[in-house]
Phi, psi and omega in degrees: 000127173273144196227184177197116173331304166335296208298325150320312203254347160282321151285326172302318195294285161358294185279337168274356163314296193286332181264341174307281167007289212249302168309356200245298184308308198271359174292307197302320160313299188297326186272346156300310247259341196270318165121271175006304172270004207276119176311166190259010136276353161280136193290150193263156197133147175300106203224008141336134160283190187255181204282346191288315180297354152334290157316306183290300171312318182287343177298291200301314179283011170291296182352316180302344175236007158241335162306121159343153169263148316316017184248003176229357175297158173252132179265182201292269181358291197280356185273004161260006172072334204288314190287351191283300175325295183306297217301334184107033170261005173241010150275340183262343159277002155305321188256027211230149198303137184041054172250176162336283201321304185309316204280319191298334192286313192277323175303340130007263155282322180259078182273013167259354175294110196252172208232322204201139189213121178073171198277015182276339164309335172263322201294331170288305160342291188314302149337306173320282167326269174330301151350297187312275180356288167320297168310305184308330166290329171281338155323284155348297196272321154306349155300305189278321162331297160285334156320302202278342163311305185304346200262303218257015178235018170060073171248005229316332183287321189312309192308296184336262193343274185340291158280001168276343161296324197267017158285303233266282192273006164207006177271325202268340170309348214234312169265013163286329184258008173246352180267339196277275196294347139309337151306283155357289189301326156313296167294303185300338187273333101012293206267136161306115216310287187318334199256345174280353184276348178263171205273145157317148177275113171229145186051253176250061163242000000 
């Protein structure tokens, strides 16, 4: 696998952007929600959950060891990408850290630069994914969780945000890394033994 500072340094901004966005936001919300920080235009009152939502939280960040290895296989669906494709993931993957933009941008100065190269390159890639994969579920699901709070203690902008952040920044992250590796299984399945030691197609590569 190959990296380029550039290429770096254009995924770091991409990713505190995207985490700025939704994470900055859903700490602030929580710290309303907690009392103390809550501005004093907001109605005042105990707005904590009880001990069961605990329990809902530790579910969700359990996900990370319990998912399954057959919750990251590409099924019968996903292997022509085309649903993916329909939903708008290779428009978010244009923007999306080591998406099109960033590579056309380093390709630039660098036009042998690649994301991924021979097949141990993909195979740590795929890994890659999944990782991702993961962390963005468990994201997710503390997005909806906190969300469906804000809808039932009537925060509704809050709920609204919240959830239009965790589309953006952990539904589509999630099919970006499943759509990658429906590539990946395409190209690897295909490409000729000689042609598997040069790079892969991943994201905009």
């Amino acid at each position: 696998m190959m990296t380029a500072p550039a290429a770096d340094r254009l995924n770091t901004i991409l990713f505190a952007v995207m985490a700025g966005g939704w994470l900055a936001p859903l700490l602030m919300f929580w710290l309303y929600v907690w009392g103390p920080l809550r501005p004093y235009s907001y109605p005042a009152g105990h707005l904590l959950p009880g001990p069961g939502f605990a329990v809902l939280v530790a579910g969700c960040v359990a996900l990370w060891w319990v998912l399954p290895r057959s919750y990251f296989r590409v099924h019968r669906f996903e292997r022509s990408g085309r649903l993916y494709e329909r939903l708008g993931v290779r428009v978010f993957r244009g923007v999306a850290p080591d998406g099109d933009l960033v590579n056309r941008r380093v390709r630039r100065s660098d036009p042998g630069y690649r994301v991924v190269r021979g097949r141990r390159g993909v195979a740590a890639w795929v890994k890659r994914t999944e990782r991702s994969e993961r962390g963005h579920a468990v994201l997710l699901m503390l997005g909806v969780v906190s969300a469906a709070y804000a809808w039932t203690i009537g925060w509704r902008g809050w709920a609204l945000y919240l959830t239009a952040g965790n589309v953006l920044v952990n539904l589509y992250p999630i099919l970006l890394q499943r759509y990658t590796r429906s590539r990946l299984r395409r190209w690897f399945a295909a490409a000729p033994v000689e042609r598997r030691r040069y790079a892969a197609p991943v994201n905009g590569a």
